[in-house]
N, C-alpha and C positions, 0 to 999 in steps of 0.2 A: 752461157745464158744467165743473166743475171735475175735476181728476188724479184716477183713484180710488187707494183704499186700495191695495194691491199690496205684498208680501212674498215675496221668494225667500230661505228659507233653504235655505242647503250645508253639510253634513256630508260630513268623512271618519274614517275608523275610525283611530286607533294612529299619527294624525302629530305629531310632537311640534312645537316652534315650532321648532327648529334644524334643519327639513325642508321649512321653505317658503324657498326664497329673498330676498323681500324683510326675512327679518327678520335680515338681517344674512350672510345665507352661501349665496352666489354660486354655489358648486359646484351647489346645488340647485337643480333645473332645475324649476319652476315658473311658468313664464313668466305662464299667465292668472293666476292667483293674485293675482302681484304685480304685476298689470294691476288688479283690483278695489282692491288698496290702493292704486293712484297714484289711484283714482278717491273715495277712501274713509278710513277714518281706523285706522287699524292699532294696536290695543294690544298695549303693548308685554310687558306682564305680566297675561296672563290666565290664569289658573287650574279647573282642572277641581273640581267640588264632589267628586268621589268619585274617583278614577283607577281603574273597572274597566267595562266597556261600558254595562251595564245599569243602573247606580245613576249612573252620569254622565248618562245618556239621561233616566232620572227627574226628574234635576233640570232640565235645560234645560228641558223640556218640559212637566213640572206648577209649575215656581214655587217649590216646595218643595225643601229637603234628603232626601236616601233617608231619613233617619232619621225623617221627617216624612213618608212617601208611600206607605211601604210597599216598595216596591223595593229593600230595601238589600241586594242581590247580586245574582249572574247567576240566572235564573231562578225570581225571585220576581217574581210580580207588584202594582202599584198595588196601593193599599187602596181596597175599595167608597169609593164618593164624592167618590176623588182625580179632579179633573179634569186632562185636556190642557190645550194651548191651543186646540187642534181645539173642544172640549166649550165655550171661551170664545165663539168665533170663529162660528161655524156658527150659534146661535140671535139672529145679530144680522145673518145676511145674509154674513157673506165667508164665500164658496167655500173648502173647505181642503180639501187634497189632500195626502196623504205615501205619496211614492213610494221605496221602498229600507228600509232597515235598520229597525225599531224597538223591538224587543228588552225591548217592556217586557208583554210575553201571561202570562210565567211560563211558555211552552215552554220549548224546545232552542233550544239557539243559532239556526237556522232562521228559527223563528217559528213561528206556527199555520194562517197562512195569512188568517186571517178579519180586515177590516177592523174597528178601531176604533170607537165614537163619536166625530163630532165630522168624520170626513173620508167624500170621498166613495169609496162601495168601487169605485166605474169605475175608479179611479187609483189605488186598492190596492196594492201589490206587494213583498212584504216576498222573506226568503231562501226561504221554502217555497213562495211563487210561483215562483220561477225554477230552483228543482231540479224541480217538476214538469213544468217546460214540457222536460228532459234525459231521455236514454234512461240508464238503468241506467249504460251504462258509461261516458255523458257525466259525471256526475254523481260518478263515482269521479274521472275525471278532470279534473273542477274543484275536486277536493280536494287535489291535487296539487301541490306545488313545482315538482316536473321538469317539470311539463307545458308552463310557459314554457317551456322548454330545451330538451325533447326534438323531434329532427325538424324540422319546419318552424314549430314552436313554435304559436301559436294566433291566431286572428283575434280583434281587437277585438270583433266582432259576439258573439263565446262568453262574454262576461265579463257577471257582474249591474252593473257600471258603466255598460256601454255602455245594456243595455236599461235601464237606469234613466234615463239620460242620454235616450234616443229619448220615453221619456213626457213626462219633463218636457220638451223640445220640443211634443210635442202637444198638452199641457196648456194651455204657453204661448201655442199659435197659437189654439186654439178657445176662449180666455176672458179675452182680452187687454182685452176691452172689461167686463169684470165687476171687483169689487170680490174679492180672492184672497190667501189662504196658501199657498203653494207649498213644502214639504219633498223635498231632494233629499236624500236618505241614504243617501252609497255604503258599503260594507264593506271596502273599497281604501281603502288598504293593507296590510290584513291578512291573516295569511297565509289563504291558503297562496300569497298576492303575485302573483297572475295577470297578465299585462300579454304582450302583443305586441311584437313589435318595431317603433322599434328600441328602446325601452326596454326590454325583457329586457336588452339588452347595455349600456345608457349605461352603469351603473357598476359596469363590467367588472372595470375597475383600480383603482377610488376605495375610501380606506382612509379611514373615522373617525380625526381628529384626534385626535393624542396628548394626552394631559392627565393629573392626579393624580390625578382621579377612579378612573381602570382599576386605580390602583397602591393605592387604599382596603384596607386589610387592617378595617376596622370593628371594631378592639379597644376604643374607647371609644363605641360603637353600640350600638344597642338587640342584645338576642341574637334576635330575629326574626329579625334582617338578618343575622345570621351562617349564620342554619340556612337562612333564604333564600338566601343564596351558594350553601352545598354545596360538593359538591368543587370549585368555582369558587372558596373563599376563599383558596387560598395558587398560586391559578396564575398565574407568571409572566405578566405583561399582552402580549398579543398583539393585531397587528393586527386591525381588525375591518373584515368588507369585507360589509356587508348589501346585496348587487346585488339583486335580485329584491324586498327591500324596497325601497328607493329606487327602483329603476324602476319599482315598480307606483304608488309616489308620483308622481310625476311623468306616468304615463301615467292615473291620477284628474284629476290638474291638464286635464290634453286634453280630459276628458271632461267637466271642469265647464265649459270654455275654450268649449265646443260649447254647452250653459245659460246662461253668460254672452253667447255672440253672440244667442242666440236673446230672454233680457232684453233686449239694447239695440232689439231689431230688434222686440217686440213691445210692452214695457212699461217703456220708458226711465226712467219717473218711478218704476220699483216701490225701495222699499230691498231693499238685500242684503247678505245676513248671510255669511258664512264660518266656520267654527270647527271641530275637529275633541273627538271627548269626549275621549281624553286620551295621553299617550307608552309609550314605550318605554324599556328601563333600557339595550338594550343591549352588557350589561359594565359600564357605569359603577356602581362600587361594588361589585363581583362580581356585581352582580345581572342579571337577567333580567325579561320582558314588566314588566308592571308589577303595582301592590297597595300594602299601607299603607305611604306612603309621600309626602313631600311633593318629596324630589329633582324637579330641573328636568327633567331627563330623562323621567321617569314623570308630574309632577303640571302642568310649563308648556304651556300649549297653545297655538296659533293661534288670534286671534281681530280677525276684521277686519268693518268693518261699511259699507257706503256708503248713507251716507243716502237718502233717498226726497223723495220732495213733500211732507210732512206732517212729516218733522223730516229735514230738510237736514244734509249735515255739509260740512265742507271738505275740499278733494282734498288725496290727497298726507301728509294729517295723522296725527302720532302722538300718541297718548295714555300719555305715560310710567307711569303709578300702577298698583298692582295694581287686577287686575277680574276677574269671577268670571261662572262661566253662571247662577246663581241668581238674575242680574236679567234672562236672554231672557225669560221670559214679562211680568212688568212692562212691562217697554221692547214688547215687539208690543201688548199690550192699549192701552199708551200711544199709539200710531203708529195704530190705528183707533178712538180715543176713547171707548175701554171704561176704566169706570173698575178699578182695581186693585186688589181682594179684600184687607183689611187680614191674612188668614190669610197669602198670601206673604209670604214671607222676605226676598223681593229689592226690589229699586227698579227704576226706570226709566230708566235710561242717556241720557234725554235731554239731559240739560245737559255731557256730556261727549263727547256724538256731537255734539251743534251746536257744542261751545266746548271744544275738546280738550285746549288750551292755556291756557284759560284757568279749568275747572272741574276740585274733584276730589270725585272720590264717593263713595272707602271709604278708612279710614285701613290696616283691616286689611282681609282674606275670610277663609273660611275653608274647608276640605278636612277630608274624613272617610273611615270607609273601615270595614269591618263583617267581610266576607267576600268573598271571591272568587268564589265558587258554593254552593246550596245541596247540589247536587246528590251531590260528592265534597269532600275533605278534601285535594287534591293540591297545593294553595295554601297551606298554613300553616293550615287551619280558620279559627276566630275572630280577629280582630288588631281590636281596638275603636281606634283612631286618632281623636283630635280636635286639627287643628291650625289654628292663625293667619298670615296671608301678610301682609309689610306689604312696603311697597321695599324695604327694606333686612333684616328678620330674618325668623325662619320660627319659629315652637316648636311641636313634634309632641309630643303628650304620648298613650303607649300603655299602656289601661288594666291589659293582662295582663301586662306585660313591665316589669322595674324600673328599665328605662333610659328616658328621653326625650330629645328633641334639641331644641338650641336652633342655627341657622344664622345667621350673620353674614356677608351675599357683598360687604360692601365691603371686611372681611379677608381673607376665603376666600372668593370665586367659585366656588370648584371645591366648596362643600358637602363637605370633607374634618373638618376642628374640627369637634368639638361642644361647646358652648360652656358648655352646661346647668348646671353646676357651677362655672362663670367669674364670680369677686367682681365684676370689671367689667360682667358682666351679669346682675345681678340685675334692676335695676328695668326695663330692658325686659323680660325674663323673667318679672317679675311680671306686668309689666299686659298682656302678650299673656296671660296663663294669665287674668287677670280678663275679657279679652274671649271669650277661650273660654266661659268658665262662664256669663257675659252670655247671649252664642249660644243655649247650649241650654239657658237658661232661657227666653231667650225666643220660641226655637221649638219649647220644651216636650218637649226630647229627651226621649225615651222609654228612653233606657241614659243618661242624668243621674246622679247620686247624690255622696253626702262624696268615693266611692273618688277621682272627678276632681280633686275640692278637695284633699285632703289627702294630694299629692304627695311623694316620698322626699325634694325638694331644698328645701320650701317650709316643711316640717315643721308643716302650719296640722293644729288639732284636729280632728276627724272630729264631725260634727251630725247626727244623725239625721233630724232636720227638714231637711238641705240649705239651701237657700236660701229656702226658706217660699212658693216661689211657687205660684199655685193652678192649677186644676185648667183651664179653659175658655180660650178665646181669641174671637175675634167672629166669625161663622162668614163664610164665601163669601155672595156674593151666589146665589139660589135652593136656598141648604140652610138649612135648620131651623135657626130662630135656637135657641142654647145657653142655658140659664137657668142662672143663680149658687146656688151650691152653698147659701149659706146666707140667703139672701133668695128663690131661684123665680125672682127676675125677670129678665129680659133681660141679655143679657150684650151691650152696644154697644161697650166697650175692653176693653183687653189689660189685664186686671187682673193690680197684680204680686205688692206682699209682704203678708203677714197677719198679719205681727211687723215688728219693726224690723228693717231689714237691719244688714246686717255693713257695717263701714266697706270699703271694697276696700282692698286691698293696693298696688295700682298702678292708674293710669289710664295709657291714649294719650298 
């Protein structure tokens, strides 16, 4: 009898990739962490598809881009007949279970409390499960900053980490011998940065590293990013000392550390996933949490994967190329040999989690970004954002605002230049704008149109017709197949143009 299926995926909220220590910065106290990546293969550039909770969460976890899900802000939810992977997984036999965060109901930050499709609700427990299990003034008090700090500070046992951490032990020990999805989805590090000691105190004294970033005045920036400063854009750059962020980061690592013993000790052969949905600005740039935006700080995330029995990877390995959460659900459906729905967007990560060094997968990715909340406007409202990630440049093109950004980090690391209007960078300018346009044609963005095309630096004519592509795509396996607009019949490919396309402008 052969290893079965087994997937532990870990989430944490708001860690950016220069908060894990193995990827380069020691100061960060991570230890399990970067125990999974000496066992596993560590990407080095991975990228969040949206940098704001709920439209990052969207994408991991349906396949799809927010702009393709439904989800494109904090409490909106799915569209009728976007699947999970739970909704993949569960009518083929694996157990799935998501315990902690999920953020995609269209409540309150909370949640609603009610399990999913797709998982079992024994193992349920979102943030509205765990403020009701608190009395009134518990519950003020884990909303708390000072609550670390004050007094004798708080027990581990008080925090939604910890009880999320104790199910997924339970889980793992009562079904160790079944074929399983496992999501562990903590909210740590987010504020309000809950943690015990002695991490409350680790980094008492520890100041964010100086750089050019802090000293960004953004006069040649989009003007979102100036009005996103605020009175942060002409302040002298000051030490930044986030204790109670970092130490709640580092006291999540414990508590995945505590998941991780309990995988090797129940389901050795399961793979496991790591990644967090996306960063923090911290200052850098004047700015603050995150939003539309591709900076490293707000859009690079953490993303490390240790192979299973059914796609192995090698220990220790890094995977240099950019990569994106838009291929988690391909790569899981792939790992229990579910075939892969041609409506995702993403691919299967296989050939670069077995061969890290020796495959590569995406030339470009790509990050979007809509709104922040439906709820309030406290965010900047609308910021329509479509951008391309390759190793080496970045181009953010924002649909409302008359600036775009073009990034070059083998001249500027520090994403200070923008380069957008640079004679030397036209032709990669161009053809990241043409893989953009690509993109959301061919995920059939729903905020598509000329406005994209017909850029201030590009000067191409405005078409009414856009890009001429149609209407339908091939649907999911168990949804109603789509019939073609002008024939009735079945739609089996991704039908493209209905006129002759445009020559592009650039290619990769």
């Amino acid at each position: 009898m052969g290893a079965k299926h087994q997937v532990v995926f870990i989430m944490t909220d708001t860690t950016r990739y220069d908060m894990v220590g193995c990827y380069g910065f020691p100061a960060m106290k991570t230890p399990n962490i970067d125990r999974l990546a000496e066992e596993g293969v560590r990407f080095e550039k991975a990228y969040s598809c949206q940098p704001v909770c709920g439209p990052a969460r969207s994408a991991i976890f349906t396949g799809l881009y927010p702009h393709g899900n439904g989800s494109f802000t904090n409490t909106v939810p799915l569209w009728a007949g976007v699947k999970t992977v739970g909704e993949y997984l569960q009518p083929e036999g694996i157990h799935s279970a998501f315990i902690g965060k999920w953020h995609l109901d269209g409540g309150d930050y909370f949640g609603n409390g009610i399990c999913p499709e797709g998982y079992d609700p024994t193992y349920w427990y979102d943030m509205r499960c765990y403020l009701n299990e608190l009395t009134p003034e518990e519950r003020r008090k884990s909303r708390q900053e000072k609550t670390s700090l004050e007094g004798k500070g708080i027990d581990a046992s008080f925090t939604f980490a910890h009880r999320i951490a104790n199910r997924a032990l339970d889980f793992l020990s009562r079904y160790k011998d079944q074929d399983f999805f496992l999501t562990v989805s903590m909210d740590e590090p987010h504020g309000p940065y809950l943690c015990p000691e002695p991490y409350a105190s680790m980094y008492k004294d520890y100041t964010l590293p100086e750089g050019p970033q802090y000293a960004d005045d953004l006069s040649d920036k989009p003007m979102l990013e100036r009005l996103w400063a605020g009175e942060h854009l002409h302040d002298k750059p000051a030490p930044i000392k986030p204790q109670l962020f970092l130490g709640c980061n580092s006291f999540a690592d414990s508590e995945i550390g505590r998941v991780l013993d309990a995988v090797s000790s129940f389901a050795p052969d399961a793979m496991v996933i790591y990644t967090s949905d996306h960063g923090e600005a911290l200052g850098a740039h004047r700015l603050s949490l995150k939003g539309p935006s591709v900076y490293e700080e707000i859009a690079h995330i953490p993303l490390i994967v240790k192979g299973g029995a059914y796609m192995p990877s090698p220990a220790g390995a890094v995977y240099p190329s950019v990569a994106s959460h838009i291929d988690m659900v391909p790569t899981l459906l792939d790992y229990y040999g579910i075939p892969v729905p041609p409506a995702l967007s993403g691919t299967s990560m296989r050939p670069v989690i077995e061969h890290p060094s020796e495959k590569r997968l995406h030339d470009a990715v790509f990050v979007e970004f809509h709104r922040y909340e439906i709820d309030h406007d406290g965010f900047g409202g609308i910021q329509f954002m479509r951008a391309a990630v390759t190793d080496r440049y970045k181009l953010a093109e924002f649909l409302l605002d008359t600036k775009d950004e073009l990034f070059d980090r083998t001249l500027d690391p520090y994403e200070v230049k923008n380069y957008i209007d640079d004679s030397e960078h036209v032709e990669i300018r161009d053809a990241l704008h043409e893989a953009i346009m690509k993109m959301m044609n061919d995920t059939r963005d729903p905020y598509r149109g000329y406005q994209w095309r017909s850029r201030p630096w590009n000067h191409q004519e405005p078409n009414w017709e856009c890009d001429g592509y149609t209407r339908q795509r091939p649907s999911a396996p168990g949804e109603l197949v789509q019939l073609d607009y002008d024939t009735g019949m079945e739609i089996t490919e991704n039908v493209r143009f209905k006129r002759k396309a445009k020559k592009p402008a650039g290619t990769l």
